[in-house]
C-alpha positions in Angstrom: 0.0 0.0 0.0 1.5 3.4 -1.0 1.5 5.9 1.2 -0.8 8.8 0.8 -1.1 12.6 1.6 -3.6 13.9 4.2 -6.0 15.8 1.6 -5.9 12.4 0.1 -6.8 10.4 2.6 -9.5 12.9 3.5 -11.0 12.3 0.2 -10.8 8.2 0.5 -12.6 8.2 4.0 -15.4 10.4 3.3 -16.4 8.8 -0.2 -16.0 5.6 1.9 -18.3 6.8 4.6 -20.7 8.7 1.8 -21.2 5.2 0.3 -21.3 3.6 3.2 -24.3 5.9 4.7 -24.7 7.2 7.8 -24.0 10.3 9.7 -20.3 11.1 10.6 -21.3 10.7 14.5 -22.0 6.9 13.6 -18.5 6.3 12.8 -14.9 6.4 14.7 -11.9 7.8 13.2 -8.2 7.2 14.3 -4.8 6.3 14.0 -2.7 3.4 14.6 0.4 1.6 13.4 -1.3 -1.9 13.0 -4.6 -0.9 11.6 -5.9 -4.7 11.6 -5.0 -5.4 15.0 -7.0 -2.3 16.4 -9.9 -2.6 14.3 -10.5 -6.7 15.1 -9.4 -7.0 18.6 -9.5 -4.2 20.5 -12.8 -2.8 18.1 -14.5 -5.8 17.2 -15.3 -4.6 13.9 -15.9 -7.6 12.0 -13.7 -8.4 8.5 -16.4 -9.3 6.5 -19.6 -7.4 6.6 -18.6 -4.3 8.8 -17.9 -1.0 7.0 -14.2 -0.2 7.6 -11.1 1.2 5.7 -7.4 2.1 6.7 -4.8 3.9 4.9 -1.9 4.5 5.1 -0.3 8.2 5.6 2.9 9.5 4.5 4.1 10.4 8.3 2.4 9.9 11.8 2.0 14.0 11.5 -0.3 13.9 8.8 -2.4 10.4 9.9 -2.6 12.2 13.8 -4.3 15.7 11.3 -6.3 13.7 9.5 -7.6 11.8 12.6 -7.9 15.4 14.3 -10.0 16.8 10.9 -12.3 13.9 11.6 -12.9 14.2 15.0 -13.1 18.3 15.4 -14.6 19.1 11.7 -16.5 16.6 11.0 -18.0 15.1 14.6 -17.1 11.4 14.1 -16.1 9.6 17.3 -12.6 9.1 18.3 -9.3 9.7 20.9 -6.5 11.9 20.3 -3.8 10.8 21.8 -0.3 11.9 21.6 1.7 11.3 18.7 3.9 7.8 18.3 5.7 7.6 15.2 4.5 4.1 14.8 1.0 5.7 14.0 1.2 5.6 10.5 -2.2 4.3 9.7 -5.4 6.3 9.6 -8.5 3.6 10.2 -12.4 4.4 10.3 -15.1 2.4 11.1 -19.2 2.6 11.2 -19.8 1.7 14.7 -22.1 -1.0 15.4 -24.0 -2.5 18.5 -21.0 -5.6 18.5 -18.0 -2.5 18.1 -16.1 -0.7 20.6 -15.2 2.7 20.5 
């Protein structure tokens, strides 16, 4: 997976989440440098039939603005947390009665 800018990502998440339906508030956007790990386990966002995406940024900078632009612009759930330059992974998912925030 190529690494992409934040206006980039930006785009990817919110046509994913426009075809996806929904309000913003229904879903929760962060960042994370093992993006199937946190979405699985610590989520339980199912693989198959959930609606979830991850992608990945060119630095943890611009994944931790994305996550921010999300959260503060847009109202969709999440945690900032400080910055690990492990986080190189932006992740959303539509939250569900089975999913964790």
């Amino acid at each position: 997976m190529a690494a992409k800018s934040r206006s980039e990502i930006i785009n990817d998440v919110e046509d994913y989440i426009n075809k996806r339906g929904g309000r913003y508030g229904e879903w929760f956007v962060g960042c994370t440098g093992s993006p199937k790990q946190i979405l699985f386990k610590r989520h339980g966002v199912r693989e198959k039939g959930d609606a979830w995406i991850s992608r990945l940024a060119k630095d943890e900078h611009e994944a931790h603005d994305v996550a921010e632009f999300f959260i503060t612009t847009r109202g969709t759930k999440g945690r900032m947390t400080e910055i690990r330059e492990t986080d190189l992974y932006v992740y959303a998912f539509k939250m569900a009665s089975h999913t964790k925030a």
